[in-house]
N, C-alpha and C positions, 0 to 999 in steps of 0.2 A: 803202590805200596813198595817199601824199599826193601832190599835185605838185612837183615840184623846183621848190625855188628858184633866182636868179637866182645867188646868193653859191656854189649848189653847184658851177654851169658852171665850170669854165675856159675861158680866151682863151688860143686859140695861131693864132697868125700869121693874125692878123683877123678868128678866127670862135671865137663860141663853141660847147665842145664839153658837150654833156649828160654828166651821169656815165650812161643807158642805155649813148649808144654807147661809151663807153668800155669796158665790161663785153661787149660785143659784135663790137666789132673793133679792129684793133692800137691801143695809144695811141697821141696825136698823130699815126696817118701819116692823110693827108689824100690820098683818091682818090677815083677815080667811085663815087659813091653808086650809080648801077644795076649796076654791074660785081660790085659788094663786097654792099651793104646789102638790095638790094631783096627780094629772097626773103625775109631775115629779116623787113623790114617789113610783108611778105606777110601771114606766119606770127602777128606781131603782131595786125595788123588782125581776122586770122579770127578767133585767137583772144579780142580784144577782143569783137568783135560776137557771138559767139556764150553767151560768157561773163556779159558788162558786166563795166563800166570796172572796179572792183574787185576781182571774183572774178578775171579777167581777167587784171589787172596780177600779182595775186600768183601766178597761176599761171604768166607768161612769169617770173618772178621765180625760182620755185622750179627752172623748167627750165633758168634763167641758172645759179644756183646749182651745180644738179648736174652742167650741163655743163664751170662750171670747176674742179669736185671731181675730173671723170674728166680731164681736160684736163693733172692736174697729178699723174698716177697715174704 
């Protein structure tokens, strides 16, 4: 899995947004990251350092995936 680039971000109302968080919480609405994000980024993190960066990514990726396959059951 590669890095985003800069061209993939969108800019809304001052900030760029990654396409992760998109895929993770509502588009565009913009609220407290610890309120909304942190847990997620928790979950991340474990799963990065236990994984590495690779195995890692594609595995929050596949659970992204299936969570918005059931999401949209």
């Amino acid at each position: 899995m590669e890095h985003s680039k800069l061209s993939e971000h969108k800019f809304k109302k001052g900030k760029f947004i990654t396409p992760w968080n998109e895929l993770i919480h509502d588009k565009g609405k913009i609220t407290s990251w610890f309120h909304t994000r942190l847990a997620e980024y928790l979950w991340i993190g474990l799963i990065i350092e236990y994984y590495g960066r690779k195995s890692g990514l594609e595995k929050c990726h596949f659970i992204i995936k299936n969570c918005m396959k059931l999401r949209h059951l």
